[in-house]
C-alpha positions in Angstrom: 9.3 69.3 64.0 9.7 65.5 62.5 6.3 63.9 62.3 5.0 60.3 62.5 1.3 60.9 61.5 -0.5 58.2 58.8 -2.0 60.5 55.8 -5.3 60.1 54.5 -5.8 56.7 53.4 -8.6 55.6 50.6 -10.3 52.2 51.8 -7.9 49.4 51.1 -6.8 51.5 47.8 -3.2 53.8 48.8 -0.9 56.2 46.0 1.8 53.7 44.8 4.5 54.4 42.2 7.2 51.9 41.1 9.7 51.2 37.8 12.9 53.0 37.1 11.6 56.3 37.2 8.4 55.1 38.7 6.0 54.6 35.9 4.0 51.8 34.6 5.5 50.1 31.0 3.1 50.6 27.5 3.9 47.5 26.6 5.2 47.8 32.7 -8.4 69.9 50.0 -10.2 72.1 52.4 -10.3 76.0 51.7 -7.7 77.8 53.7 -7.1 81.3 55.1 -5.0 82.4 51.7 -7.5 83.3 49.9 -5.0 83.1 46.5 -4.7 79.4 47.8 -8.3 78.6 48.3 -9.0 80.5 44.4 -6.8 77.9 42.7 -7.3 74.4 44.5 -8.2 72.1 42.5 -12.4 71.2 42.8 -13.2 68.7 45.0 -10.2 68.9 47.4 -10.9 68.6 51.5 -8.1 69.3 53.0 -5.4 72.2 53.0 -2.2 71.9 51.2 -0.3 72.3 54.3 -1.9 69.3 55.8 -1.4 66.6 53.0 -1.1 68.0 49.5 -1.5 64.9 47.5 -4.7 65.0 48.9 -4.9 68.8 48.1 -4.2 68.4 44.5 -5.6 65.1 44.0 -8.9 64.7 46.3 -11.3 65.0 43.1 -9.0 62.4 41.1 -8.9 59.8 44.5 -12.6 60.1 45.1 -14.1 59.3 41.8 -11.1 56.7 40.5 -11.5 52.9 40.7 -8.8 50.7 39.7 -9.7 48.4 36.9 -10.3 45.0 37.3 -7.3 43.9 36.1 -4.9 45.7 37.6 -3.4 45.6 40.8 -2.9 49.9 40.7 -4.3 52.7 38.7 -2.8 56.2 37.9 -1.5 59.1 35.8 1.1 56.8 34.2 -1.2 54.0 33.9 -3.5 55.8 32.4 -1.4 57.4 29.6 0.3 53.6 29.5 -2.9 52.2 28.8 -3.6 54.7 26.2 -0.3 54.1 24.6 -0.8 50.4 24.2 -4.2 51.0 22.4 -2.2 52.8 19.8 0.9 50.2 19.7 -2.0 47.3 18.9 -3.5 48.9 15.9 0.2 49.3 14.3 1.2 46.1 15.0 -2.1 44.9 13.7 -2.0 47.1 10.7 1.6 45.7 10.1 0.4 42.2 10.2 -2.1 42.9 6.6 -0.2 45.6 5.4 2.3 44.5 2.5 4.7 47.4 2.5 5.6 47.1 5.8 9.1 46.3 6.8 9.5 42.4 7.5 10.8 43.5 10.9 7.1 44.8 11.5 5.8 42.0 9.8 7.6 39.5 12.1 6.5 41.6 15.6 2.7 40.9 13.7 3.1 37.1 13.7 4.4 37.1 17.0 1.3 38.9 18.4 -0.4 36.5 16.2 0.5 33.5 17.5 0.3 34.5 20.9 -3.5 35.6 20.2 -4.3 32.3 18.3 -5.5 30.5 21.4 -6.6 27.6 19.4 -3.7 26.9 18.5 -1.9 27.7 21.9 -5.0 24.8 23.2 -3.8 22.2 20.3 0.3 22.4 21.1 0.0 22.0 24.7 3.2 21.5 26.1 4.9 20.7 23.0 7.3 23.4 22.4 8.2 22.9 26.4 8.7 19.5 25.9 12.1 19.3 24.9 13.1 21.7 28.0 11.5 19.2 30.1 13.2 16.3 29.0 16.7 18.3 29.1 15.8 18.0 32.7 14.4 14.8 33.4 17.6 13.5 31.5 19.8 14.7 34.6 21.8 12.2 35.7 24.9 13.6 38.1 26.0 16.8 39.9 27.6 17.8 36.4 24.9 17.6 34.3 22.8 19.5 36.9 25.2 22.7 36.3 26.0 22.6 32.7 21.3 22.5 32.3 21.5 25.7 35.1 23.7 27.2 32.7 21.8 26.6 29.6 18.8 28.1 31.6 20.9 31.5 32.4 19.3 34.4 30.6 19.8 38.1 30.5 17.4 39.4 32.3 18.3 41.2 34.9 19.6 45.3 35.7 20.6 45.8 39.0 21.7 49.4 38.3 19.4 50.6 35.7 16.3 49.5 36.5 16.9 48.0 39.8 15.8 44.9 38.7 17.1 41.3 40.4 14.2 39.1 40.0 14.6 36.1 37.4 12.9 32.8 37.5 16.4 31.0 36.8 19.1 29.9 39.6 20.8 33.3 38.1 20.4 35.9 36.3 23.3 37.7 33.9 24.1 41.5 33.1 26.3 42.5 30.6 27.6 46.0 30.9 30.8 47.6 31.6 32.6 47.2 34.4 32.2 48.9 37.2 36.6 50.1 37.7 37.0 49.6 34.2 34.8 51.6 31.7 37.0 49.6 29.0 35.2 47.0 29.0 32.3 44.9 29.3 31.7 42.0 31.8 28.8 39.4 33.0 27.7 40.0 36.4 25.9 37.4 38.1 23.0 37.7 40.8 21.1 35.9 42.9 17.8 34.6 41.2 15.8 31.3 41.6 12.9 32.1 44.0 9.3 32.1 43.1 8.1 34.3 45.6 9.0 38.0 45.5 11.7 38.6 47.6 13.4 36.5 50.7 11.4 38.8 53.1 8.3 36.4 51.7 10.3 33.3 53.1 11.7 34.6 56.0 9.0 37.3 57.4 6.9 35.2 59.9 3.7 37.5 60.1 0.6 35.9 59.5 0.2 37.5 56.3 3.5 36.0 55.0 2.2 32.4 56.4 -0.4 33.1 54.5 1.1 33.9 51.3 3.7 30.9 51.8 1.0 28.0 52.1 -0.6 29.4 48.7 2.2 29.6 46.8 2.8 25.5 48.2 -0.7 24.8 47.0 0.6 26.3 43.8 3.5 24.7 43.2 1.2 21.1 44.0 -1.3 22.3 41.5 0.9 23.3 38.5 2.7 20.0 38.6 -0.6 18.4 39.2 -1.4 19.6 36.0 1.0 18.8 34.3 0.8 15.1 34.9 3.4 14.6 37.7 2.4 12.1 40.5 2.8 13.0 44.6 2.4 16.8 43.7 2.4 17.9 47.6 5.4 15.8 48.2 7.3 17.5 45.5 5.8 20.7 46.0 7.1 20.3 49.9 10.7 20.2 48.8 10.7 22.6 46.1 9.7 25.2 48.4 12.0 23.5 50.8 14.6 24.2 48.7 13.9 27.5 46.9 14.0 28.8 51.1 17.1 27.8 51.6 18.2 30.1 48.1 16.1 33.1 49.8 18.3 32.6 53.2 21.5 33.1 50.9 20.0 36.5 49.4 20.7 39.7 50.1 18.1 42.1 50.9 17.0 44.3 48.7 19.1 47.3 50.5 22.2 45.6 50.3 21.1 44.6 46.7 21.1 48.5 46.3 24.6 48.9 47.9 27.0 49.0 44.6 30.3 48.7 47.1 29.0 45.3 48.1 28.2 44.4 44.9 32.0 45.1 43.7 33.2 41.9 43.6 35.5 40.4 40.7 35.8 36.8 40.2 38.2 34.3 37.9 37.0 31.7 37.0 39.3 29.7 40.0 37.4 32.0 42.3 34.3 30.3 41.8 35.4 26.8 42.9 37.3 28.9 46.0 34.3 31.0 47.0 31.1 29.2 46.1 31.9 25.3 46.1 29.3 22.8 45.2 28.9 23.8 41.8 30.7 22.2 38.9 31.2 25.9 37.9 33.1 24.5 34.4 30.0 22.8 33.2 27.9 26.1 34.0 29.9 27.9 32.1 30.1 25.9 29.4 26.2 25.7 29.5 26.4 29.4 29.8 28.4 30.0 26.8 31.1 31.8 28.8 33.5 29.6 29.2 35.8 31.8 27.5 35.2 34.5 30.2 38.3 35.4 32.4 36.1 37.9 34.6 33.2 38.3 36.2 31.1 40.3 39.1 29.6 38.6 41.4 27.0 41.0 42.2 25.6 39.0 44.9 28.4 36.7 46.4 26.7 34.9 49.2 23.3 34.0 47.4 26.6 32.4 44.9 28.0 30.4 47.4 24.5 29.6 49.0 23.3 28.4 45.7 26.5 26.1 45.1 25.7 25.0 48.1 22.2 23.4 47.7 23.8 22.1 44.0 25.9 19.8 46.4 23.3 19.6 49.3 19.9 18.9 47.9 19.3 15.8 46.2 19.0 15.6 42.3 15.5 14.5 42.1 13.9 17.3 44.1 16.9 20.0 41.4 15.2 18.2 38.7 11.1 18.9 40.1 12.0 22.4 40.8 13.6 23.5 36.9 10.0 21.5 36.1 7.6 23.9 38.2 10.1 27.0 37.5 10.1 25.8 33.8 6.2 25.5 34.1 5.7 28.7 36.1 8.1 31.0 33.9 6.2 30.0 30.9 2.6 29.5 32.0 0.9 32.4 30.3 2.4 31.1 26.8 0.7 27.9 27.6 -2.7 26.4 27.1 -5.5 28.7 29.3 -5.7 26.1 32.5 -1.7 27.2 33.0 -2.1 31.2 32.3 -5.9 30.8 34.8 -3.5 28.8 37.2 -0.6 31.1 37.2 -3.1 34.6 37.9 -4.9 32.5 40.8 -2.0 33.1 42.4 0.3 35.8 40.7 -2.3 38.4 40.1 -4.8 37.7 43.0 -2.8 36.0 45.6 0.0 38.8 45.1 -1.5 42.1 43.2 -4.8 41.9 44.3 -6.4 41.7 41.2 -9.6 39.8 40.5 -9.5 39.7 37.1 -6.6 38.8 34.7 -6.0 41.1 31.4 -7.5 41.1 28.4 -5.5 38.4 26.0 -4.5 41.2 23.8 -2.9 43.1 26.5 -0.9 40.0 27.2 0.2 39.0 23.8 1.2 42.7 23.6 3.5 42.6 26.6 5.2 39.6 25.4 5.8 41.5 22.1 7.6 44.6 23.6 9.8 41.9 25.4 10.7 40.0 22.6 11.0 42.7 19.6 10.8 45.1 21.8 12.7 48.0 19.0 10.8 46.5 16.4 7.4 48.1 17.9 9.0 51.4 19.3 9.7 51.9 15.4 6.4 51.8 14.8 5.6 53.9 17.7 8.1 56.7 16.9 7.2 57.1 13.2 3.7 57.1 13.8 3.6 59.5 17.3 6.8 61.2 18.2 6.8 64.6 16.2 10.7 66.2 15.6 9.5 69.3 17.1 8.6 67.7 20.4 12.3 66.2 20.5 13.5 69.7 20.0 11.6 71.3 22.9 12.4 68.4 25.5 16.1 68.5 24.3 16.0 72.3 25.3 14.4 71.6 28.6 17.1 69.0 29.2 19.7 71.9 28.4 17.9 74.4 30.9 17.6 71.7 33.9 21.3 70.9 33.6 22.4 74.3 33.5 19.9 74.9 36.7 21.8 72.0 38.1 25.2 73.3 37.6 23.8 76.6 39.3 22.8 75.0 42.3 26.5 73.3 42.7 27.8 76.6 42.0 25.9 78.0 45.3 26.4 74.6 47.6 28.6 76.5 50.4 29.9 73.2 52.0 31.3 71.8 48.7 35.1 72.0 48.0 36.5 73.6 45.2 37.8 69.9 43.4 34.5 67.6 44.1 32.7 71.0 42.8 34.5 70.8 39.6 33.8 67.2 39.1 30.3 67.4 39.7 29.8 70.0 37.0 32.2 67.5 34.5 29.4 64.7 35.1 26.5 67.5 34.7 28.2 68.7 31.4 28.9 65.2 30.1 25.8 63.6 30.6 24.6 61.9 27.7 20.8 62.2 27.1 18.5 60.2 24.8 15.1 62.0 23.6 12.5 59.6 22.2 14.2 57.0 20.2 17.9 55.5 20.5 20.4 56.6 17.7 20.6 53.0 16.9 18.3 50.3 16.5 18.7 46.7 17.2 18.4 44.2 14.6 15.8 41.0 14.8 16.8 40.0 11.4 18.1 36.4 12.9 15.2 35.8 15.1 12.7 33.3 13.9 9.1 33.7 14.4 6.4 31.4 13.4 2.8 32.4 13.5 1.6 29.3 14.7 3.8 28.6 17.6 3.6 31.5 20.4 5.7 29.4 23.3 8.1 28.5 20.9 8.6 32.2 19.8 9.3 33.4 23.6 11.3 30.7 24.0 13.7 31.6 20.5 13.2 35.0 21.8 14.9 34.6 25.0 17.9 33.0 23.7 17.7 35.2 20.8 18.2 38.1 23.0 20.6 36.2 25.0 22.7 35.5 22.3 23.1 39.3 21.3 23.9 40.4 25.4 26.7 37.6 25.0 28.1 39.4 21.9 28.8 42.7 24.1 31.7 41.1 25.7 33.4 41.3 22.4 32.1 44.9 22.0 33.4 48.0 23.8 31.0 50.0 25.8 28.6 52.1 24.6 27.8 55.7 26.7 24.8 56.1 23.7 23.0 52.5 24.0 19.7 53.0 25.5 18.2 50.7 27.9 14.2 51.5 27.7 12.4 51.2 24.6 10.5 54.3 23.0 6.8 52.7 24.1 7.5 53.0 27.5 6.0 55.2 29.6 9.3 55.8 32.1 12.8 57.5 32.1 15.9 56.0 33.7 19.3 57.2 34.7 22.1 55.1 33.6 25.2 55.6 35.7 27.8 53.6 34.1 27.5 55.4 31.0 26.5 58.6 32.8 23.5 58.9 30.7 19.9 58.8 30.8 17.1 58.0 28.3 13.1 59.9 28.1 11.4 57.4 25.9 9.0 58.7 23.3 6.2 57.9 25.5 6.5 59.8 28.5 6.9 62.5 26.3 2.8 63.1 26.2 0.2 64.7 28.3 -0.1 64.5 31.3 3.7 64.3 31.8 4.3 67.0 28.6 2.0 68.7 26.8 2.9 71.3 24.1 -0.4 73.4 24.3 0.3 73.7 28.1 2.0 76.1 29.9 5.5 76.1 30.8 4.6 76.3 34.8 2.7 72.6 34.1 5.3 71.4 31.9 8.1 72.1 34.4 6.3 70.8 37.0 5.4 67.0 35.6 8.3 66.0 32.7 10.7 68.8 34.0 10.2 67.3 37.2 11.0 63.9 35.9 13.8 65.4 33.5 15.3 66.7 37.1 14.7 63.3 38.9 17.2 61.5 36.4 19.3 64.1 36.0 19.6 64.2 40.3 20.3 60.0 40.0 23.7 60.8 39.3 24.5 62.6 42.8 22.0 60.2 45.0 24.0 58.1 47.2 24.4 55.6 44.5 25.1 58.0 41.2 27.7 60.0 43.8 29.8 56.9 43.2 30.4 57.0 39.8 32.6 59.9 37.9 31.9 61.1 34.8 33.0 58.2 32.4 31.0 56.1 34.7 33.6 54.4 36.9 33.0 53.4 40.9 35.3 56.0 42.0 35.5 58.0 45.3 36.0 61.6 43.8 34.6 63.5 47.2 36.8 65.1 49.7 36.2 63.1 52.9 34.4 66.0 54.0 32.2 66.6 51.4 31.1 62.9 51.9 30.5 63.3 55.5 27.9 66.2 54.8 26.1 64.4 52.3 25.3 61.4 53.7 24.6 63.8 57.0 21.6 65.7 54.9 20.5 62.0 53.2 20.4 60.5 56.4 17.7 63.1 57.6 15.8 62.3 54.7 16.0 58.8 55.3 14.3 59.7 58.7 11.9 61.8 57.0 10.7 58.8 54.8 10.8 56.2 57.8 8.6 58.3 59.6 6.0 57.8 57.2 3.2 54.6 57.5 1.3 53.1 54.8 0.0 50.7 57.4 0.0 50.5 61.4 2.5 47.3 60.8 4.4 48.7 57.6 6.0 51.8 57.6 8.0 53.2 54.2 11.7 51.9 54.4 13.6 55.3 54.2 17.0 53.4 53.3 15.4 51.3 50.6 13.5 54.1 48.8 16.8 56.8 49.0 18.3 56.8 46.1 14.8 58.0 44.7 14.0 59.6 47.3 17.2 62.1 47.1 16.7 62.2 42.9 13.0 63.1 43.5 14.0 66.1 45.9 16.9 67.5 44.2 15.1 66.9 40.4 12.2 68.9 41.5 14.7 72.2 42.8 16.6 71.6 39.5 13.3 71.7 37.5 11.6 74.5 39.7 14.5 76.8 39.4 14.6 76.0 35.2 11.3 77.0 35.8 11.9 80.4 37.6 14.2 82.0 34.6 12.1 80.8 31.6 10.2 83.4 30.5 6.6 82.1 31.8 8.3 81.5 35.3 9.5 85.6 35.5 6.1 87.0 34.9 3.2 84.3 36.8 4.5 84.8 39.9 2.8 83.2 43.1 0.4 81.5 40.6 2.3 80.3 38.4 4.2 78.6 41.6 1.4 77.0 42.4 0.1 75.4 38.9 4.1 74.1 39.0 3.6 72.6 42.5 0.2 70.9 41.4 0.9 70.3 38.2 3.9 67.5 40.0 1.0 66.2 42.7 -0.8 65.7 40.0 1.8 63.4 37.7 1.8 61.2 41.3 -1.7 60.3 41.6 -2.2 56.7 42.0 -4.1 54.0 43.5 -3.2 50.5 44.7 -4.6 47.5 46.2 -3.8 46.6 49.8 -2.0 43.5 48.7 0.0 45.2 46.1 1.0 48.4 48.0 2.3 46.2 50.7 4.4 44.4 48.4 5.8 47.3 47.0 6.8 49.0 50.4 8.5 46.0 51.1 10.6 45.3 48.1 10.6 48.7 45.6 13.4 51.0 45.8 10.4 54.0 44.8 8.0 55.2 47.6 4.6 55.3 46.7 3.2 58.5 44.7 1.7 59.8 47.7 4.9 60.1 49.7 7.3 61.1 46.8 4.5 64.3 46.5 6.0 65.1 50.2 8.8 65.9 48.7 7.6 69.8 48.4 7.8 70.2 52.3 11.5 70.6 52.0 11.0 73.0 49.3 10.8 77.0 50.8 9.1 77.9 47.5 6.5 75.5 48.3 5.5 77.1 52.1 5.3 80.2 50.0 2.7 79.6 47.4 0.9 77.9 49.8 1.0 79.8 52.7 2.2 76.7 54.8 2.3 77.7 58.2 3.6 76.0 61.6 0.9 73.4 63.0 -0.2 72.0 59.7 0.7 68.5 59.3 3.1 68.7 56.4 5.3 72.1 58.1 8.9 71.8 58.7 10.5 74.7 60.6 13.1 76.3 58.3 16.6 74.2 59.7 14.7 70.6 59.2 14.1 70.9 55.9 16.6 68.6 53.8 18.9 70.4 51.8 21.1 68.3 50.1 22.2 69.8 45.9 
């Protein structure tokens, strides 16, 4: 029976989950007949597990949980995040006086320092931005316009990774390998340049989105107002004006997700060709890669459309817009009227939040983006015992080999995409805690006393050592989290996944607990990553990581046959009367979340605990995943999130269990309750 009922809703606060894996950095039920069911619900819960088991296992939790002030969500991975940052602060602060630290922990110290010296953040104003500025206002010609865009392209994007394509520049740049050639590595440009979210914000005419899109006008008036520019609405008219046009060149965030669309290499002769407007020579030489004889234009159109406006829009109304952006990307660096300007509209207009963070949590973001090994250094030495590593690492082992089993038993699968399945499986590289190798800030210069002019050094610092890559071949063991952050993340063009150091801690794993919990939150999560590399982006990639089409056409045709039901499943599910989940969007995770927890449950089954609990321990496994989902979100923030995250919210990814059998089982789910699937429309797809 396929459902399209609304779950229990909190107020205006909803589950939410979002992030490569889906969690928040350190630095980002009713009694029922069963009586065995009714003995072990959690206290507190109102409603049976058959009916909506988030709520089952997380009633208690929902009820007496507010979100904090600052915060536009609250949850399990919050939580342990916010936890985890406490600890980061007082070694970073006990590097800063201590004088046998390294003078790599020494430099992270004065970068928190300066960025916590607010007196002297008050007396340098605009200072360090000032020569950025005046870059721009010394604009001249067409020419000059693309070699200062260039100059302004930093690395900070992932569009594979961490599914991340938002950057305050006109671009943004990855550097990884390519994705035919494993060989070697190559810049891929994406679409970038828009203050607001996504294009849906430009293009969406509800009245909420109005809404939103006269604030952010007001905004852009009132930044530049502040900063002493003259006929503010004027400007800020044809800024937005002009940043709408970019967003009508985007592509949405599902086609962002489609990789096949994305394959597109470019020459340099192929940028004149296909995206005219743009004195592509001067952006590269701006860019530094002038050198560069191929690219991937990851998002062609918003290219062209961006080239386009280059040409179109006049120079005056380029050179207001890299102001605001310059002004907007840097705002919580400068003096407090900026950072107070900047959350007016960032964290209440868009999160929901009424109140902005504590400076210190601030200055210690900033720190894990700019040094961001330097601190996991700290972290690991101080909180990552060897014999945790040990443990997960064997986990790892057991999950894969579950894995393998399960594309041992999948009937429909032919003999030769069988075999190269279980190549990817066994070749998988996998990161525990810390990377093998860490990066090096030894040329970065930091000054205690200038905090802008750190992130700015920082940027181009970073910059400088992505650039250097092209030189380099790939690398299948380079992490891309650090080991402060509370997250995981499947890495398809190495075939290779990372489990930072920080995820590795209750409530996700806890030594003292028992294996049933365990398996249930971080084997869940160990299973989830594992599971990216056959959703129905990972199934693209072999096992050196190359786009390659290594299914028999009728293996393909019955996987995207069993995805496509669970992109039903998910679409049938509504935050909101006017929003439901977007079933294509969320996918990728979607599949990973349901195939990682059948990985991680079967692990579960032959380790010793799982033989001898039986129906209980089934149960504590099932909860024990509800549980690592509970969240809370603001209205504003949750929307936002359903509209442009490729993760469902918490609540929904806990749905996962009705296409589990093993779940009806230690449940006693039975035909009529809200959450029941008859047998046959259950998803099955590894």
């Amino acid at each position: 029976m396929k459902t399209s009922w609304t779950p229990i809703k909190t107020a205006v606060t909803l589950a939410l989950c979002g992030a490569a894996f889906g969690f928040a950095p350190a630095f980002a039920a009713e009694q029922g007949a069963n009586a065995g069911v009714a003995a072990t619900k959690p206290a507190g819960a109102v409603v049976l597990p058959g009916d909506d088991f988030y709520a089952y296992a997380n009633g208690e939790w929902m009820a007496k949980t507010e979100i904090p002030a600052d915060r536009g969500s609250w949850g399990a991975m919050y939580a342990l995040a916010e936890e985890t940052n406490a600890r980061i602060v007082k070694l970073i602060e006990e590097a800063g006086v201590n004088k046998s630290a390294s003078a790599e922990a020494r430099k992270a110290a004065d970068f928190y320092t300066a960025w916590m010296n607010e007196a002297a953040i008050e007396s340098a104003g605009l200072a360090s931005l000032k020569p950025r500025l005046a870059k721009i206002d010394a604009i001249k010609d067409r020419a000059a316009l693309s070699r200062v865009l260039g100059e302004f392209l930093r690395a900070d994007v992932d569009p594979l990774n961490a599914t991340n394509f938002n950057t305050p520049n006109l671009f943004g740049v990855w550097f990884n390998q390519g994705l035919t050639d494993p060989s070697r590595n190559v810049p891929y440009l994406l679409q970038g340049g828009i203050g607001l979210p996504d294009r849906a914000y430009y293009l969406d005419n509800s009245p909420k989105m109005a809404e939103l899109r006269s604030k952010y006008q007001q905004y852009i008036a009132a930044m530049l107002k502040l900063a002493g520019y003259d006929n503010v609405e004027a400007r800020a008219t044809k800024i937005f004006a002009l940043e709408s046009e970019l967003a009508e060149s985007h592509a949405s965030r599902e086609e962002s997700a489609d990789v096949q669309k994305a394959n597109n290499t470019w020459t340099m002769k192929d940028f004149a060709a296909k995206a005219p407007g743009m004195d592509w020579k001067a952006f590269m030489q701006g860019a530094h890669l002038a050198g560069q004889d191929r690219f991937i234009a990851y998002h062609p159109g918003a290219l062209k459309g961006a080239a386009e406006q280059v040409a179109a829009t006049d120079l005056a109304t380029w050179k207001d817009y890299l102001a605001f952006h310059s002004l907007n990307q840097f705002a919580s660096t400068l003096p407090k009227a900026y950072a107070d300007l900047r959350f007016e509209f960032y964290g209440k207009g868009l999160t929901g939040s009424p109140q902005q963070s504590p400076r210190w949590k601030r200055a210690l973001s900033a720190t894990n983006s700019a040094m961001d090994d330097a601190v996991g250094k700290l972290y690991v030495a101080k909180y990552f015992p060897a014999e945790d590593k040990a443990r997960i690492q064997k986990m790892v082992a057991d999950i894969k080999t579950a894995f393998e089993r399960r594309i041992d038993k999948l009937e429909w699968m032919a003999p030769s995409t069988r075999a190269q399945a279980k190549e990817k499986v066994r070749t998988m590289y996998v990161g525990v805690g810390y990377p093998d190798a860490w990066k090096s800030y030894a040329g970065l210069r930091v000054s205690p006393l200038d905090a802008l002019g750190n992130v700015l050094r920082a940027q181009e610092f970073h910059y400088t050592q992505q650039l250097a890559k092209l030189k380099q071949k790939p690398t299948k063991t380079e992490w891309h989290m650090p080991p402060q952050l509370v997250n995981a993340v499947n890495l398809p063009l190495q075939n290779a996944m990372n489990f930072p150091a920080a995820i590795l801690q209750p409530p996700f794993y806890d030594p003292k607990a028992s294996d049933s919990q365990n398996y249930g939150a971080i084997g869940s999560v160990i299973g989830h990553e594992i599971s990216h590399s056959f959703d129905d982006t990972g199934a693209q990639f072999d096992a050196q990581g190359r786009l390659r089409d290594w299914w028999t056409k009728e293996d393909l045709a019955h996987f995207k046959k069993a995805s496509q039901k669970l992109v039903e499943q998910y679409n049938a599910y509504k935050p909101f009367d006017d929003l439901a989940i977007n079933g294509q969007l969320t996918l990728s995770e979607n599949l990973s979340d349901l195939a990682g927890l059948a990985a991680a449950y079967d692990a579960f089954k032959v380790s010793p605990s799982g033989k001898s609990t039986g129906v209980e321990g089934d149960r504590a496994f099932f909860t024990g995943f509800a549980q690592a989902w509970r969240s809370k979100m603001r209205e504003t923030s949750l929307r936002r999130v359903v509209l442009t995250d490729g993760h469902s919210p918490g609540q929904y990814r806990t749905y996962t269990v009705r296409n589990l059998d093993a779940w009806y089982k230690a449940f006693d789910v039975q035909p009529g309750q809200k959450l029941y699937l008859a047998p046959e429309e259950r998803v099955r797809v590894w």
